[in-house]
Backbone as CSV, one residue per row, in Angstrom:
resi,resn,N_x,N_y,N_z,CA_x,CA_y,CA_z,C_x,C_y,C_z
1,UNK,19.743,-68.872,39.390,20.297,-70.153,39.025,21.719,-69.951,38.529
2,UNK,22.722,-70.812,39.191,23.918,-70.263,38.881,24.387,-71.312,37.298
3,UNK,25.427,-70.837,36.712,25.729,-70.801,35.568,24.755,-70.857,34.854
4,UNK,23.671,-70.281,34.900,22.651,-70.172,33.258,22.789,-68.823,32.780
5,UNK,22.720,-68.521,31.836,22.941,-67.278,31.394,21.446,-67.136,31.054
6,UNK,20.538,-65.832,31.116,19.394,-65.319,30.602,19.569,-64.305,29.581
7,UNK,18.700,-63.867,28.757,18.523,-62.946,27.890,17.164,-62.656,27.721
8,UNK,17.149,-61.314,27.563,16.101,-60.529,27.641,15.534,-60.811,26.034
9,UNK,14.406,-60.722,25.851,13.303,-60.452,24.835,14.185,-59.765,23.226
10,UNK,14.749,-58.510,24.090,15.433,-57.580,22.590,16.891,-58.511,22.239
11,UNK,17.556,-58.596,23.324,18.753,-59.755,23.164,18.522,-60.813,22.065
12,UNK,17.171,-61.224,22.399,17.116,-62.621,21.585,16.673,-62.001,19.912
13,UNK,15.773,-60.634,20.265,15.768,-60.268,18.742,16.652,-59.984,18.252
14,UNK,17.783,-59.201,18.647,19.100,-58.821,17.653,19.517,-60.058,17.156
15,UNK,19.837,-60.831,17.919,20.230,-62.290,17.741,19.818,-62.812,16.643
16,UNK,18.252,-62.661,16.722,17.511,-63.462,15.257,18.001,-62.345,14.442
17,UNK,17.822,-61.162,14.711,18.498,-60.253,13.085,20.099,-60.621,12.641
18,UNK,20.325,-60.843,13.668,22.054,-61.199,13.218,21.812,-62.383,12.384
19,UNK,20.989,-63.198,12.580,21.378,-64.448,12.094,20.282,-64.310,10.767
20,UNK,19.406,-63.326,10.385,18.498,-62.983,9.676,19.583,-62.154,8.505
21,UNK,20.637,-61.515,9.230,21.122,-60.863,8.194,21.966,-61.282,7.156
22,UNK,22.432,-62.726,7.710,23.096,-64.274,7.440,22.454,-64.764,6.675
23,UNK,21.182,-64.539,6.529,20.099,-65.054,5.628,20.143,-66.770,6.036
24,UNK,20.405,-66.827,7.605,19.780,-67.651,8.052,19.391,-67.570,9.348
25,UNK,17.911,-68.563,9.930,17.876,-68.427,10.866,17.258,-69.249,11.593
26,UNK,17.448,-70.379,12.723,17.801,-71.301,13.210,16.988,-71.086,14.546
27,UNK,16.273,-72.054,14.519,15.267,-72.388,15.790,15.361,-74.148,16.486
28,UNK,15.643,-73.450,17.766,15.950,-74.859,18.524,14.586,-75.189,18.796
29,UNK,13.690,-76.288,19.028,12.919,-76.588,19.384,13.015,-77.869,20.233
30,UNK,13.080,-77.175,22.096,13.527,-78.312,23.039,12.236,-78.177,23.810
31,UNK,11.374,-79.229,24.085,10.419,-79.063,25.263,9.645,-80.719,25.602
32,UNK,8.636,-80.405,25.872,8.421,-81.727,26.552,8.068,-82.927,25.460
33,UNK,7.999,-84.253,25.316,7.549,-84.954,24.595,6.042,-84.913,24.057
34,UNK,5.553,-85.176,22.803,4.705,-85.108,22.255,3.718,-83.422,22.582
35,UNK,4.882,-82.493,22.465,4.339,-81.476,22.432,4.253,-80.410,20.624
36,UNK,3.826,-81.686,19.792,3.926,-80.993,18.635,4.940,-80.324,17.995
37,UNK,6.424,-80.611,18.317,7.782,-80.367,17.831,7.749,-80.889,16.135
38,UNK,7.883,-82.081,16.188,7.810,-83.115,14.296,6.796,-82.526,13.934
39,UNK,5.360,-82.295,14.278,4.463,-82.007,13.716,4.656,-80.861,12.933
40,UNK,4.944,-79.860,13.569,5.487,-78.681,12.742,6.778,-78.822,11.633
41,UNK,7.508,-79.746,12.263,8.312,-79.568,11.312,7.748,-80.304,10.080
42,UNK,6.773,-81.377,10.303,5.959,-82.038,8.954,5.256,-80.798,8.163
43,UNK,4.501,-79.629,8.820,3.760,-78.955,8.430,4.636,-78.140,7.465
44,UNK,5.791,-77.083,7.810,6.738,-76.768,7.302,7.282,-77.124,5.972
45,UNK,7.596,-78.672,6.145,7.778,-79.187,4.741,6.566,-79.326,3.868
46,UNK,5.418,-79.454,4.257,4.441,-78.890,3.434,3.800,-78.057,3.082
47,UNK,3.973,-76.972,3.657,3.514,-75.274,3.482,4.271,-74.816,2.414
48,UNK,6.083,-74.942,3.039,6.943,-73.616,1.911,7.496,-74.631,1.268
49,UNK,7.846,-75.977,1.435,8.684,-76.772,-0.011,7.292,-77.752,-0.757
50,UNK,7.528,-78.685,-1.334,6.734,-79.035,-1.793,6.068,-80.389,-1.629
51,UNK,5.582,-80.158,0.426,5.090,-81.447,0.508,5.978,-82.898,0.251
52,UNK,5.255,-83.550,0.868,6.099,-85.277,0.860,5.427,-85.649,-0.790
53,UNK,6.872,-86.295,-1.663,6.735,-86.956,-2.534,5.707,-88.191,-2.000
54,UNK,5.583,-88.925,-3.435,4.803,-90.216,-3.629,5.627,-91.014,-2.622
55,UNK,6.608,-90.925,-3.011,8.027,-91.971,-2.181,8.154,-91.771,-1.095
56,UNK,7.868,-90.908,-0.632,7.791,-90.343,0.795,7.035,-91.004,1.495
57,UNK,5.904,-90.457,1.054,4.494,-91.036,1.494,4.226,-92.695,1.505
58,UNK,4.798,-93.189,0.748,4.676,-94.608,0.779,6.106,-95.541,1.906
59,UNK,6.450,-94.124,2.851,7.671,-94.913,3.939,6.697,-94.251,5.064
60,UNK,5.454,-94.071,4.823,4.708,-93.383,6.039,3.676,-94.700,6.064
61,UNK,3.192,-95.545,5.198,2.407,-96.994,5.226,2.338,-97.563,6.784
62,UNK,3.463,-97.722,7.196,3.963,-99.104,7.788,3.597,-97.942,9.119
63,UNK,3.408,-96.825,9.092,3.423,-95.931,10.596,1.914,-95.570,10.970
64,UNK,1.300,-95.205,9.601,-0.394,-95.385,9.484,-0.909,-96.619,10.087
65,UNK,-0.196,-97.682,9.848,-1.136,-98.802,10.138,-0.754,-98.798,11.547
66,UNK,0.270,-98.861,12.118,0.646,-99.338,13.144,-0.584,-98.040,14.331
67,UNK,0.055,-96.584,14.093,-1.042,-95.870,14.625,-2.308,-96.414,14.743
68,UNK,-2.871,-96.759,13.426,-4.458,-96.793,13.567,-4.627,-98.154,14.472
69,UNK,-3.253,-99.396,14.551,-3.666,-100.691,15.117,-3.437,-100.163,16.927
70,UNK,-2.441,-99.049,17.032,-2.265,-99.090,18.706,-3.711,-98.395,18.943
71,UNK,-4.359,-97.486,18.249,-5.031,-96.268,18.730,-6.494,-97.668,19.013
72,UNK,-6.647,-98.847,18.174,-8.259,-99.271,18.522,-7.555,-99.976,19.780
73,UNK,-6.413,-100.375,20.251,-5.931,-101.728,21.285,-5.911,-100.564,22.415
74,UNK,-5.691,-99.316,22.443,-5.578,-99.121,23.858,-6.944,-98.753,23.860
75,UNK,-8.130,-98.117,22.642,-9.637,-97.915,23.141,-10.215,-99.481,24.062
76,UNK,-9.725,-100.211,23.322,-10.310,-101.744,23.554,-9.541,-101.793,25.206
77,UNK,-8.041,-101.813,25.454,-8.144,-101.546,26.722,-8.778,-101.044,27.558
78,UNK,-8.921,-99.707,27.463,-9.497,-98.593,28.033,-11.306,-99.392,28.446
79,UNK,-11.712,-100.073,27.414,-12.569,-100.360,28.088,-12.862,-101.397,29.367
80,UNK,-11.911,-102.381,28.896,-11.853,-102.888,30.670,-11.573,-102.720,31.727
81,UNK,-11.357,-101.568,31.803,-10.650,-100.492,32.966,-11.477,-99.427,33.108
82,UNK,-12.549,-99.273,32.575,-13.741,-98.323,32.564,-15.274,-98.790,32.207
83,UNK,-14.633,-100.424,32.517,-15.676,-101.342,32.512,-17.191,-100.643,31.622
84,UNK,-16.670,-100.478,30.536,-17.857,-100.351,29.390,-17.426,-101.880,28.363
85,UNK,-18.622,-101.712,28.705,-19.771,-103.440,27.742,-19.536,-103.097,25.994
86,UNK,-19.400,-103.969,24.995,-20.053,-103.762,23.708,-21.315,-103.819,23.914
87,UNK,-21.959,-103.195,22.732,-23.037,-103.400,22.607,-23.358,-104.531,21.607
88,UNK,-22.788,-105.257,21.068,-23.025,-106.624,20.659,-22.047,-107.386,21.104
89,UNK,-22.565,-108.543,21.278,-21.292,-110.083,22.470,-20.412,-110.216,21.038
90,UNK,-20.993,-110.650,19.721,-19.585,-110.438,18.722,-17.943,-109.969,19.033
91,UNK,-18.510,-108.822,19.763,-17.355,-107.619,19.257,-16.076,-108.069,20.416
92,UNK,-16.728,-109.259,21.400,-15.970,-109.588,22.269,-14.701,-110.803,21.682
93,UNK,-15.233,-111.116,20.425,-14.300,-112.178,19.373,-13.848,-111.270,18.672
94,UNK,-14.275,-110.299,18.507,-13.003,-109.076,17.186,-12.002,-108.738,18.436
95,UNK,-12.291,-108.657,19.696,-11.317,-108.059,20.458,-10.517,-109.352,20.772
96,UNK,-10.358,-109.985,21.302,-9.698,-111.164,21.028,-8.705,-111.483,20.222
97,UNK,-9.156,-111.564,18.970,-8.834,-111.822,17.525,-7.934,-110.421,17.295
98,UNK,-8.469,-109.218,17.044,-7.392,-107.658,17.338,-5.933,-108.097,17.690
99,UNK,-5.906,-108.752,19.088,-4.722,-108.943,19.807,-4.350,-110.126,19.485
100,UNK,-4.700,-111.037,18.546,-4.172,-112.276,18.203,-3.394,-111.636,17.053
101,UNK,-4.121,-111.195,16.143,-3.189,-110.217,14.843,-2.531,-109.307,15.273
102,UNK,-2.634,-108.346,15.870,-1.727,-107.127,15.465,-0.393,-107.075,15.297
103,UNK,-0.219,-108.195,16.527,1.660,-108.228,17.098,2.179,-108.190,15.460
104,UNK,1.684,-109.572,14.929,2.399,-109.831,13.635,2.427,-108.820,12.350
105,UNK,1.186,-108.159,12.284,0.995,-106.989,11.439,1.665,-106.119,11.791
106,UNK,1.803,-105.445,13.071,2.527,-104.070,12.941,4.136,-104.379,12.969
107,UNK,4.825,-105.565,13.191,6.110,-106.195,12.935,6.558,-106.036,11.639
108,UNK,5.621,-106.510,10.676,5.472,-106.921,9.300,4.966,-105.294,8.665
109,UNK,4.381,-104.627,8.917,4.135,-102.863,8.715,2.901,-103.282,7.491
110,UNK,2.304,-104.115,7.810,1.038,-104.490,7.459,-0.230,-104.480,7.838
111,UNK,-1.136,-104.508,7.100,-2.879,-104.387,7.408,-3.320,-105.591,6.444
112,UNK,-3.455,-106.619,7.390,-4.409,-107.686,6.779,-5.689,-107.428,6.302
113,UNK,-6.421,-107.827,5.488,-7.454,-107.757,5.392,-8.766,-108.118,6.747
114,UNK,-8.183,-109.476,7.288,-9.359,-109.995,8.048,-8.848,-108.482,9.387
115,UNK,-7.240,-108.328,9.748,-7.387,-107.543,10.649,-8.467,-106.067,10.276
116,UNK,-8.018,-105.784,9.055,-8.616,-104.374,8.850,-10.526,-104.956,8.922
117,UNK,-10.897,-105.951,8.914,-12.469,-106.097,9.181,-12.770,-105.979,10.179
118,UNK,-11.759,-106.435,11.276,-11.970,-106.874,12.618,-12.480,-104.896,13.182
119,UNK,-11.204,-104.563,12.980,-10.804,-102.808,13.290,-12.412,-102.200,12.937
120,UNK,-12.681,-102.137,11.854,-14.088,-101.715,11.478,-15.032,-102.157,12.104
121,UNK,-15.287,-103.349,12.515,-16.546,-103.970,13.527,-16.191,-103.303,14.728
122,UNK,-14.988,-103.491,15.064,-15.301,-102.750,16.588,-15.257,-101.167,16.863
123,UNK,-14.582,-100.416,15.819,-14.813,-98.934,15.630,-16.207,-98.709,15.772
124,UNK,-17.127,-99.666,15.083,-18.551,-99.065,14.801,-19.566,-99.646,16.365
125,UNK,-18.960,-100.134,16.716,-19.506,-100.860,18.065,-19.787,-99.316,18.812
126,UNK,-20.803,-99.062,19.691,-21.572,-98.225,20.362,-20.571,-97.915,21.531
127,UNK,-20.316,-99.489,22.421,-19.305,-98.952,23.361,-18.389,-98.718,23.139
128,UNK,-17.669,-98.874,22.102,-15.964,-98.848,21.394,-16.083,-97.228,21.219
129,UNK,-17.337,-96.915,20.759,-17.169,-95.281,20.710,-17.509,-94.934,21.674
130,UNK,-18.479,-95.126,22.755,-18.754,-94.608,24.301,-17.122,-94.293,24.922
131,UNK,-16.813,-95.403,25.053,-14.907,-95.510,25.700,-14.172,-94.428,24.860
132,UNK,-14.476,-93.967,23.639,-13.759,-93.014,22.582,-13.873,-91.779,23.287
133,UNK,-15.329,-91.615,23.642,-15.651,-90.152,23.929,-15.125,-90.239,25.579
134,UNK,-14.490,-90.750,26.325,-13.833,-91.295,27.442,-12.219,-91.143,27.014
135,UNK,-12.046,-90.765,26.620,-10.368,-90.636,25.551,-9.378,-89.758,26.996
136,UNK,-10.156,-89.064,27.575,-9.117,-87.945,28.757,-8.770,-88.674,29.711
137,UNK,-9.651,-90.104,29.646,-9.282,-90.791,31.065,-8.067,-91.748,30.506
138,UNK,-7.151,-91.976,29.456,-6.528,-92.525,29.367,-5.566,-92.284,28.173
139,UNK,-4.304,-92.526,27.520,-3.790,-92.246,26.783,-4.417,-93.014,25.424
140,UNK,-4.643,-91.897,24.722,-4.863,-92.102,23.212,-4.130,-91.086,22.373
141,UNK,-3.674,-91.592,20.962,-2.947,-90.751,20.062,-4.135,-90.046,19.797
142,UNK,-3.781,-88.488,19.661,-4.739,-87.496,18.527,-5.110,-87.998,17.597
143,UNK,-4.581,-88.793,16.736,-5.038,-88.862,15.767,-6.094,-90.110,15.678
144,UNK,-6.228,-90.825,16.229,-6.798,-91.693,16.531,-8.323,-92.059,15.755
145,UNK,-8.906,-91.128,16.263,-10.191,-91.105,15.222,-9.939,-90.539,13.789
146,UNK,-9.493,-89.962,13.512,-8.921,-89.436,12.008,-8.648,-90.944,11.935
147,UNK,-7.155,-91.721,11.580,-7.513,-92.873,10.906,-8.321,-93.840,11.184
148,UNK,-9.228,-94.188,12.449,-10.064,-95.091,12.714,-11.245,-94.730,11.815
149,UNK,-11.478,-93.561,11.357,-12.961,-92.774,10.857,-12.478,-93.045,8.960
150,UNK,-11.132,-93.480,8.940,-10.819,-93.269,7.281,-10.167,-94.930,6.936
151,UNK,-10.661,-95.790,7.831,-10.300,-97.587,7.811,-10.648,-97.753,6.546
152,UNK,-11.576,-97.144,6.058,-11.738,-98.214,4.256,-11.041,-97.805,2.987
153,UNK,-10.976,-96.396,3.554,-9.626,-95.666,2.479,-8.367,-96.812,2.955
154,UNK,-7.745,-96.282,4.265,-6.353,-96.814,4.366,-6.000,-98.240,4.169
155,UNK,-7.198,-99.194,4.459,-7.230,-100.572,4.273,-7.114,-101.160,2.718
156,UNK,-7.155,-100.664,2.008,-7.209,-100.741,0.440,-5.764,-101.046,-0.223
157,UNK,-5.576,-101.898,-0.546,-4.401,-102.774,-1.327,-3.430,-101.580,-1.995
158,UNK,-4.118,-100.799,-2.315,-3.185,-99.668,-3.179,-3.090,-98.552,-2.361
159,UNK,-2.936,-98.748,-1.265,-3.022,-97.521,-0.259,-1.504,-97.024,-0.522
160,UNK,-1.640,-95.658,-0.524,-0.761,-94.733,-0.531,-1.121,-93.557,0.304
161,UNK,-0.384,-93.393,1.600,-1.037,-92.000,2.186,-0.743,-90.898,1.716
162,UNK,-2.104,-89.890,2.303,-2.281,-88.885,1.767,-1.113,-87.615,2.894
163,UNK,-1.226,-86.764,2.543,-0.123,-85.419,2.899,-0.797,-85.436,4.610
164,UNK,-2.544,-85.573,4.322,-2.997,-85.159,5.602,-2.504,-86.364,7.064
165,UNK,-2.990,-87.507,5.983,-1.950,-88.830,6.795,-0.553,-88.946,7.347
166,UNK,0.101,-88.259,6.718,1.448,-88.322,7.043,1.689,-87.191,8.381
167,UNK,1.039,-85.835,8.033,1.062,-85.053,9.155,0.375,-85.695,10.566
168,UNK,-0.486,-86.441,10.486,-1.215,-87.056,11.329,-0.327,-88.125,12.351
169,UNK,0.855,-88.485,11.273,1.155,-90.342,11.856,1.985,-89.429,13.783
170,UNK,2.169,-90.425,14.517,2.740,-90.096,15.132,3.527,-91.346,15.249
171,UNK,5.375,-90.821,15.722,6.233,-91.648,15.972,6.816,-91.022,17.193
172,UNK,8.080,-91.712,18.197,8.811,-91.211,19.211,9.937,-90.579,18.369
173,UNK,10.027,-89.143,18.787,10.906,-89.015,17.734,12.848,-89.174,18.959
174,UNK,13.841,-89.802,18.689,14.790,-89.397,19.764,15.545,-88.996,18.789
175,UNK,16.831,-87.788,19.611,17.665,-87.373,19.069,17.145,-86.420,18.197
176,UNK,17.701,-85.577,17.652,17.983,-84.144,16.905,17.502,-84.884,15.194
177,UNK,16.437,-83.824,15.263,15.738,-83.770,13.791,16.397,-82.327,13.237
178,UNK,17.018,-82.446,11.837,17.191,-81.266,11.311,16.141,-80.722,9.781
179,UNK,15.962,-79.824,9.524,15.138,-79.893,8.505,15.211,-78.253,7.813
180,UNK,14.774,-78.485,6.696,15.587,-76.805,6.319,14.390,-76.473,5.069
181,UNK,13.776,-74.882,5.312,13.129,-74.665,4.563,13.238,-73.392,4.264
182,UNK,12.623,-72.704,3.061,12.671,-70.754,3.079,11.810,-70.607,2.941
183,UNK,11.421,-69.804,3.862,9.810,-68.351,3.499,10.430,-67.187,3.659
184,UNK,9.982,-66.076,2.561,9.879,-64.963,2.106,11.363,-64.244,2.431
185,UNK,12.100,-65.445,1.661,13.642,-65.410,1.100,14.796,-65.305,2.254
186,UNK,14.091,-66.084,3.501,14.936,-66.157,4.796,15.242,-68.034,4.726
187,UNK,16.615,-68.317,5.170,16.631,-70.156,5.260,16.592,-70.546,6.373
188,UNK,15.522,-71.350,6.684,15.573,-71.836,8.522,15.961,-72.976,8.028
189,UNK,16.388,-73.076,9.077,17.137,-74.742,9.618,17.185,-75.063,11.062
């Protein structure tokens, strides 16, 4: 391939020692979308510094809810396209009702109450989880069951997420995230 330059394996180690001897050392992380890039860097800030403050955690609210509201709307899709039934005719008015609320809730970075009832009736619905365990045939966030499985914690007026929540949320991330931490007296950035 013309104009790319390659480097061998030891190349790239001197490299990191050079920049190790700088007492810094700097990792690009370029690859495909939603290949766990932020995630690490969430993990990072909670391993060697000290985790997301209270304050932190309470600008992660409005991303919890919205996750947990896309992750039941595309199961609920997913099922008319894989033509699985509820197992109670109810659950055919929570789905309905789902898509009558959400628009305005996840706009607003809110969890209504009646929405967060709705979310729980149809999580617990038989086919809502049949279509769950059906998850490869269609796009669903990872995390998906993690907050669908923790609706009565996160639904709670005084909700504040937890460290594990925040590592969990997923967003698009664009453009260059920088983030800077030390283990065992080296500074990445």
């Amino acid at each position: 391939m013309r104009g790319q330059l390659k480097f061998s394996g030891t190349q790239v180690l001197y490299y990191k020692s050079f920049l190790k001897m700088r007492g810094e050392v700097g990792e690009g992380a370029e690859s495909a979308g939603e290949s766990g890039k932020s995630t690490i860097v969430k993990q990072m800030k909670i391993i060697h510094e000290d985790g997301y403050s209270e304050d932190e955690c309470k600008q992660y609210i409005a991303v919890v809810y919205s996750n947990t509201i896309q992750s039941i709307m595309a199961i609920i899709k997913a099922m008319g396209n894989l033509k699985i039934d509820y197992t109670e005719a109810a659950r055919e008015d929570d789905a309905r009702q789902l898509f009558a609320l959400s628009a305005a809730a996840e706009e607003q970075g809110i969890l209504p109450d009646d929405l967060s009832k709705v979310i729980h009736r149809l999580w617990s619905d038989s086919g809502v989880q049949s279509c769950f365990t059906r998850s490869r045939e269609y796009q669903l966030n990872d995390s998906a069951a993690y907050y669908l499985n923790e609706m009565e914690r996160i639904a709670k007026s005084d909700y504040i997420p937890t460290q594990q929540d925040v590592l969990r949320t997923r967003v698009k991330t664009t453009g260059i995230v920088e983030t800077h931490f030390t283990f065992k007296d080296l500074h990445f950035k």
